[in-house]
Legacy VTK file of the C-alpha trace (Angstrom):
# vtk DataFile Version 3.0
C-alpha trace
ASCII
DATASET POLYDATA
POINTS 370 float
-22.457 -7.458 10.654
-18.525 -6.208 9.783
-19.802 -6.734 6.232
-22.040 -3.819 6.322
-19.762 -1.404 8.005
-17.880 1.252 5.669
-14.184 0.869 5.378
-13.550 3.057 8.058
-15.764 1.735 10.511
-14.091 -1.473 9.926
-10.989 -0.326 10.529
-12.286 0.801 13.916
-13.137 -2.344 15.030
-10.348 -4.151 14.364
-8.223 -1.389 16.117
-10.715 -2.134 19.082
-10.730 -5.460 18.606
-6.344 -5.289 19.029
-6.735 -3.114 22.141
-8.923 -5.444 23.900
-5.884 -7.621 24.085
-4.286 -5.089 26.796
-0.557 -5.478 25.384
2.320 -4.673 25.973
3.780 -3.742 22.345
0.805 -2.528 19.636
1.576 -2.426 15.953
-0.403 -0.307 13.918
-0.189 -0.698 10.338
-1.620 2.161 8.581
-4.570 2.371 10.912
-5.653 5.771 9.687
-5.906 5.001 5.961
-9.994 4.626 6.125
-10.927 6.960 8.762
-12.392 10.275 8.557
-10.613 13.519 10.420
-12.721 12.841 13.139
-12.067 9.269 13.827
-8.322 9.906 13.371
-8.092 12.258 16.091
-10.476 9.704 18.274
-7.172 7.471 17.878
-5.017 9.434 18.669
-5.834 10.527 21.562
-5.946 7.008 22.225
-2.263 6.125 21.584
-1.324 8.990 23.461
-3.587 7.368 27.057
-1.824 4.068 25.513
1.688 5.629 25.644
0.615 7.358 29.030
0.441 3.300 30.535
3.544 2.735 29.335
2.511 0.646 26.193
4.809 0.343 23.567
3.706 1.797 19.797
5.309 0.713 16.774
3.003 2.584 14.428
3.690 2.527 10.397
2.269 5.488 8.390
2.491 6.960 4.707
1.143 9.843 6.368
3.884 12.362 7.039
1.681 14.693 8.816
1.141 11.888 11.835
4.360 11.029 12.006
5.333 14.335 12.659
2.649 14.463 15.561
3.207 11.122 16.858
6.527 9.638 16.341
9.396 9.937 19.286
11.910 8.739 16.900
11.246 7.646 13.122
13.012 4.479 10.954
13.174 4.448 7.489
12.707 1.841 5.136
13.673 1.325 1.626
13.807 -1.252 -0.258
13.726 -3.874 2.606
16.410 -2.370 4.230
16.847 0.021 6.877
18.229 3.594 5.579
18.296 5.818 8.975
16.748 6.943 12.151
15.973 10.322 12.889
15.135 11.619 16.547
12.231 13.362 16.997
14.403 16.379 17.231
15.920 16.031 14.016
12.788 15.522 11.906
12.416 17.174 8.874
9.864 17.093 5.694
13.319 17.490 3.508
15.217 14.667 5.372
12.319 12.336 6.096
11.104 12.360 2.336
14.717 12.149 0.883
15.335 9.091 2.770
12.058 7.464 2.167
12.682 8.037 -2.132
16.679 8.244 -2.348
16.159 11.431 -4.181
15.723 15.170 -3.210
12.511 16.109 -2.101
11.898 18.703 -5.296
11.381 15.528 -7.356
8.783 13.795 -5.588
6.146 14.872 -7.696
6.133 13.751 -11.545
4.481 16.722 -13.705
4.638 17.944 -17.171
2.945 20.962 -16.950
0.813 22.666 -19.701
2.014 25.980 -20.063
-1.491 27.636 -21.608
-5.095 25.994 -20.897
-6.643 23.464 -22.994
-8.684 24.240 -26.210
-10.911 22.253 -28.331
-13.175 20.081 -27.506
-13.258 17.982 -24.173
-12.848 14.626 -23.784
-14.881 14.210 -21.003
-17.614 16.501 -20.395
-20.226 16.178 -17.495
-23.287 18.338 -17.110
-25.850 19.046 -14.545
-25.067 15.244 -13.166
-26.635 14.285 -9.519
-28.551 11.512 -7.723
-30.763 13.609 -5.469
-28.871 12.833 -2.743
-24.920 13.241 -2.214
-24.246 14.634 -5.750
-26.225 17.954 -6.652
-25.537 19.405 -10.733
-22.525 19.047 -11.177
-21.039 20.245 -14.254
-16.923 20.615 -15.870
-15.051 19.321 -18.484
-11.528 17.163 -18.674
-9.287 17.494 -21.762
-7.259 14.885 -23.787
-3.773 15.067 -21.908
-4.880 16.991 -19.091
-5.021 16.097 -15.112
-7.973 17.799 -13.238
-7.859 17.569 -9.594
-10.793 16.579 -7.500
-10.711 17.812 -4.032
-13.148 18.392 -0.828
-12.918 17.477 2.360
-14.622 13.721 3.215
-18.690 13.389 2.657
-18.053 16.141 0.110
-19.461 13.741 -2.636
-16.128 13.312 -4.727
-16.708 9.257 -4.601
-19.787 9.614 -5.093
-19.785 11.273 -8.373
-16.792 9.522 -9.668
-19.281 6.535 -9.528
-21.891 8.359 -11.211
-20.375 8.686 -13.965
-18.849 5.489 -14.124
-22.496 4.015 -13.614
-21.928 2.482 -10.560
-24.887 3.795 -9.129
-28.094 5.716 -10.714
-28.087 9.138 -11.904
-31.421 10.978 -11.291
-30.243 13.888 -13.792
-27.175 15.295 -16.140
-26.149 14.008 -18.884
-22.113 12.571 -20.038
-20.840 13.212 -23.104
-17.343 11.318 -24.485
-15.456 13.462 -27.531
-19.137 15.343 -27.672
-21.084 12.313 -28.448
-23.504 11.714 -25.468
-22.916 8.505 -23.713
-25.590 6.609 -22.394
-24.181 4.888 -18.867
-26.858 3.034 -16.716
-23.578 0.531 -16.042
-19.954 -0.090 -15.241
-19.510 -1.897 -18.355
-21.606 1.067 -20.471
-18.825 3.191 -18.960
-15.851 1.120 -19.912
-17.600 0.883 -23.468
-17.450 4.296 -23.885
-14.050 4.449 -23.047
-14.057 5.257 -19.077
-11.973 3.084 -16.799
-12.341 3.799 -12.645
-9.628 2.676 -9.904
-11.504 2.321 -7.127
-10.293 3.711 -3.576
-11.147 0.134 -2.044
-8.739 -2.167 -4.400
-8.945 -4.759 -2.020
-12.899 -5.797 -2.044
-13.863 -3.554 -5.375
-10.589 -3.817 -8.019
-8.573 -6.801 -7.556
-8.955 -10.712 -7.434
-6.726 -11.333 -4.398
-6.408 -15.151 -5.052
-5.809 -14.787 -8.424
-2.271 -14.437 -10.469
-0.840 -10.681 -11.220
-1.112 -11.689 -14.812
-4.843 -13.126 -14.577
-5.423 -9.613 -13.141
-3.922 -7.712 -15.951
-5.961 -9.479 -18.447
-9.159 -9.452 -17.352
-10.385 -6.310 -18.972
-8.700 -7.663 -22.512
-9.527 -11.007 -22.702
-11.792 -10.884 -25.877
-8.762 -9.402 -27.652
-6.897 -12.547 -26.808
-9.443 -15.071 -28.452
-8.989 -17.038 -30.838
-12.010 -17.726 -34.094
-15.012 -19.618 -31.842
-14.160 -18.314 -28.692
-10.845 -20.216 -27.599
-8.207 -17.984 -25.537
-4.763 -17.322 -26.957
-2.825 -18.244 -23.533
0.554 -17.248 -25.600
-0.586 -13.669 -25.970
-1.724 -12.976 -22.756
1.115 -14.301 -21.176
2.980 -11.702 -23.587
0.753 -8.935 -22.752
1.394 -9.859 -18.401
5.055 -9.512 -19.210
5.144 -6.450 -20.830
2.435 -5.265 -18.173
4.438 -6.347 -15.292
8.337 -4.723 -16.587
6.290 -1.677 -17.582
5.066 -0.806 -14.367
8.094 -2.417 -12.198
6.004 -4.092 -10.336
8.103 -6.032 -7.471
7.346 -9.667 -7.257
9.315 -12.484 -8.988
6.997 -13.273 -11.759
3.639 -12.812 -13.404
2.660 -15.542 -11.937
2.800 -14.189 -8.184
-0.415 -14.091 -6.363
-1.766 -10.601 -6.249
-2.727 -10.794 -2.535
0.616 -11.511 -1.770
2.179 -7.984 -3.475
2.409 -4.971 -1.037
-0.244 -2.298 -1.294
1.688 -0.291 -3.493
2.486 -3.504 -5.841
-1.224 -4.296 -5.972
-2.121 -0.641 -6.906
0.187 -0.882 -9.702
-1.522 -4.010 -11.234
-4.629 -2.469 -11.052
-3.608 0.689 -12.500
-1.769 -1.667 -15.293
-5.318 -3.443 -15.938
-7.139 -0.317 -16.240
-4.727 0.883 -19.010
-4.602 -2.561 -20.880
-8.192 -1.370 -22.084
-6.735 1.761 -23.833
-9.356 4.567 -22.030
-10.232 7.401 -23.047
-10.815 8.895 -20.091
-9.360 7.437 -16.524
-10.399 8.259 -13.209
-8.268 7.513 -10.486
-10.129 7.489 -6.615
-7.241 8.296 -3.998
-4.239 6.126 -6.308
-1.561 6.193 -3.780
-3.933 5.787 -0.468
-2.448 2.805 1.756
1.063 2.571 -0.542
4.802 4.126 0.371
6.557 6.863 -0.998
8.584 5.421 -3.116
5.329 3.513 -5.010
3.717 6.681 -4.974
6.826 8.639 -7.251
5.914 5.569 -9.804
2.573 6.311 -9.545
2.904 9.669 -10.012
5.171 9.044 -12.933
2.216 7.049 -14.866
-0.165 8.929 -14.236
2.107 12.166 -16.015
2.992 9.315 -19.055
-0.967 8.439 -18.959
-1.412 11.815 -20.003
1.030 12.951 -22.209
-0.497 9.935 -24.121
-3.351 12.024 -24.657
-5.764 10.314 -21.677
-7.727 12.255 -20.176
-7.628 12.158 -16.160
-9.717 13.200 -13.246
-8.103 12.622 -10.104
-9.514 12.335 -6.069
-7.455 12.819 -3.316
-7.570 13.374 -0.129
-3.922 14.474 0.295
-3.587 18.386 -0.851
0.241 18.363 -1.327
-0.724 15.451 -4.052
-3.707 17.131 -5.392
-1.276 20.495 -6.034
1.376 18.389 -6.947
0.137 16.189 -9.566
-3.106 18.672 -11.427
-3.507 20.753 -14.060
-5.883 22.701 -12.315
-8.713 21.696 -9.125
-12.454 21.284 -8.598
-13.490 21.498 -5.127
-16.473 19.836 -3.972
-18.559 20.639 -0.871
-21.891 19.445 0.324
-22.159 17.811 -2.845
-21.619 20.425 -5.022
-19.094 21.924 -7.322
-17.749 24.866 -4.929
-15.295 26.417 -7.281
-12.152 25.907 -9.331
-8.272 26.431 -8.519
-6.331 27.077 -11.332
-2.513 27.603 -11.461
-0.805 31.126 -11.141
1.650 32.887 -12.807
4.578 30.578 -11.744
2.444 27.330 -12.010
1.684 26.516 -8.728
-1.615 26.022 -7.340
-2.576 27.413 -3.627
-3.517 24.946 -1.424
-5.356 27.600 0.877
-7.838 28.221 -2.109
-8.810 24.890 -2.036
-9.233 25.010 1.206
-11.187 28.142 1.321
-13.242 26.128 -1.068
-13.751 22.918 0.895
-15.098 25.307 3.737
-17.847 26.645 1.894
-16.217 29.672 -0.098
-18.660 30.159 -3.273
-16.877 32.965 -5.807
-14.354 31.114 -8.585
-10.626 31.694 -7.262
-8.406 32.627 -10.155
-4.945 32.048 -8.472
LINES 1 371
370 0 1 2 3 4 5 6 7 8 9 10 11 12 13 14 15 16 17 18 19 20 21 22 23 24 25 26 27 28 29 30 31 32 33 34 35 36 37 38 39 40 41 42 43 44 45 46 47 48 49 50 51 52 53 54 55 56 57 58 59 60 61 62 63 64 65 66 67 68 69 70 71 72 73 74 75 76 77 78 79 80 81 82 83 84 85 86 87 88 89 90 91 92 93 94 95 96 97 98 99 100 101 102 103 104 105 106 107 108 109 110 111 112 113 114 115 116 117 118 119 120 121 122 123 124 125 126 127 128 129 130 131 132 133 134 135 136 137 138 139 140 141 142 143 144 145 146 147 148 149 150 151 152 153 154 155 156 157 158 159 160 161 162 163 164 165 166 167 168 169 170 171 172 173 174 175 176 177 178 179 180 181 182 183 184 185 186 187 188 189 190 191 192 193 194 195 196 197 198 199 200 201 202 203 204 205 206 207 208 209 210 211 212 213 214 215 216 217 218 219 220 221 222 223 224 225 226 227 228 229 230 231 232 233 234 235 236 237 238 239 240 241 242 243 244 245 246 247 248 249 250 251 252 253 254 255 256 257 258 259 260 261 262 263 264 265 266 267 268 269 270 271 272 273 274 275 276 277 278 279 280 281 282 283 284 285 286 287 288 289 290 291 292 293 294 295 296 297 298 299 300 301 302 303 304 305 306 307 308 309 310 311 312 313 314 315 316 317 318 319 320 321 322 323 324 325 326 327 328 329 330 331 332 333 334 335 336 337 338 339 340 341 342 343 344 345 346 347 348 349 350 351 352 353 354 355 356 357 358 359 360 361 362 363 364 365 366 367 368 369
């Protein structure tokens, strides 16, 4: 059954299931979004037999790395209208990316940096956590107002210990504390009790309710704050709350009362990122925030995420894009084979290598002190 499939096997068959068809003109919308390195390069080589036949490719991408390897020419879009095209020729990170935002390329990324490393006591700190199985004793700490990047290349076990300390799934050892008190998580809702709030990288089937309103979305992890003495719900302030909610994060629809699976993939990321906050969390981790959305949702989403924590949160963010992970972090854990395989921290002039975190991924052991 589809059903039991992961995401990106899913997304295999329904690329399968288009090319069965034999047309003459393919779309592909984002068709890589789900699939492993592996896979990826298993479709590409077949658009390039499909361009040998003389089949026409309109492919769509947030990915600037394939559209650099596959485009012939590239059209932008902004804002529903079209800003340019550039010939293959003539691409260019700094033109493409420009376009795409409207702004120079040097302020993609939204970052307050912290100029000296964070003291006192951790808001989140994990130790010796596993399941036996795709997490092995793990162990770090994430500090009020601080970002900490989670890299690792894919079946390093980043998901999988997000939702182990979220209580999505058993932990066979390790412990979680919150502001040094231990926290006892057997459950999602232990987690969000003790002030942990996840956005899952699968909004679609694991964070949203597509038939539902943006606003019923943005209240559903408040709605006890909204009642009313014997359990009645105060309508008048949750319709306040969705309004706030929905200016806040400029989310692009003409009301609240828009259905969420009608927003674009950016759109819906934002009302789930708006829900998550609603709950005032401590702590806030964020599972590949800006997969599947364009570039100019992402600058928003990078620019909550830096207002998240200069509010004090404390963050721990995946990613599987290393320009994002560099772009948006304090400072980097890199996982591999299910472990912790080291930490990246920033140099001298703030910047963090991306070639240490690669060296990482790959099975480099020794801590890298950039």
């Amino acid at each position: 059954m589809v059903s039991d499939l992961s995401i990106g096997e899913r997304q295999m068959v329904e690329i399968a299931r288009a090319l069965s068809f034999t047309p003459g003109i393919i779309i592909m919308d984002e068709p890589t979004t789900s699939l492993t390195e592996r896979e990826s390069e298993r479709l590409f080589d077949v658009i390039a037999e499909l361009k040998s036949q003389g089949i026409a490719i309109i492919y769509i991408s947030h990915r600037m790395e394939e559209v650099y390897r596959l485009a012939d020419r590239v059209s932008v879009l902004r804002d529903a209208q079209q800003i340019g095209t550039i010939q293959r020729d003539e691409l260019s990170p700094d033109r493409l990316i420009s376009m795409m935002v409207g702004r120079d390329l040097s302020t993609f990324y939204k970052k307050t940096r912290h100029p000296d490393s964070p003291t006192g006591k951790p808001v989140l700190a994990v130790s010796n956590i596993g399941d036996g199985t795709h997490v092995f004793g793990c162990s770090f700490d994430v500090h009020a107002g601080e970002v900490v990047g989670l890299s690792g290349l894919v079946g390093a076990g980043r998901t999988e210990l997000a939702r182990l300390i979220f209580g999505a799934d058993h932990q066979s050892q390790g412990e979680i504390r919150i502001n040094g008190e231990k926290a006892s998580i057997a459950s999602p809702q232990d987690a969000i009790t003790a002030g942990i709030a996840y956005l899952t990288e699968d909004r679609k089937r694991l964070g949203l309710f597509l038939d539902m309103s943006i606003g019923q979305n943005l209240n559903l992890s408040v709605m006890k704050q909204d009642a009313y003495p014997g359990g009645f719900r105060n309508f008048k302030k949750a319709a306040v709350r969705s309004r706030r909610a929905f200016k806040a994060f400029n989310i692009r629809a003409s009301g609240p009362g828009v259905r969420v699976g009608d927003l674009s993939g950016g759109n819906q990321q934002k009302v789930l990122l708006a829900r998550l906050i609603e709950a005032n969390p401590k702590v806030v981790i964020l599972d590949e925030p800006t997969r599947g959305v364009d570039v100019g949702a992402k600058t928003e989403i990078y620019r909550l995420i830096d207002e998240l924590a200069q509010s004090g949160v404390a963050i721990l963010m995946i990613s599987s894009e290393l320009a994002e992970i560099v772009g948006v972090s304090d400072r980097v854990l890199v996982m591999c084979n299910g472990k912790i395989a080291g930490e990246v921290l920033p140099g001298p002039d703030g910047e963090i290598i991306q070639e240490e975190i690669m060296s990482f991924s790959t099975g480099k052991t020794e801590t890298a002190m950039a």
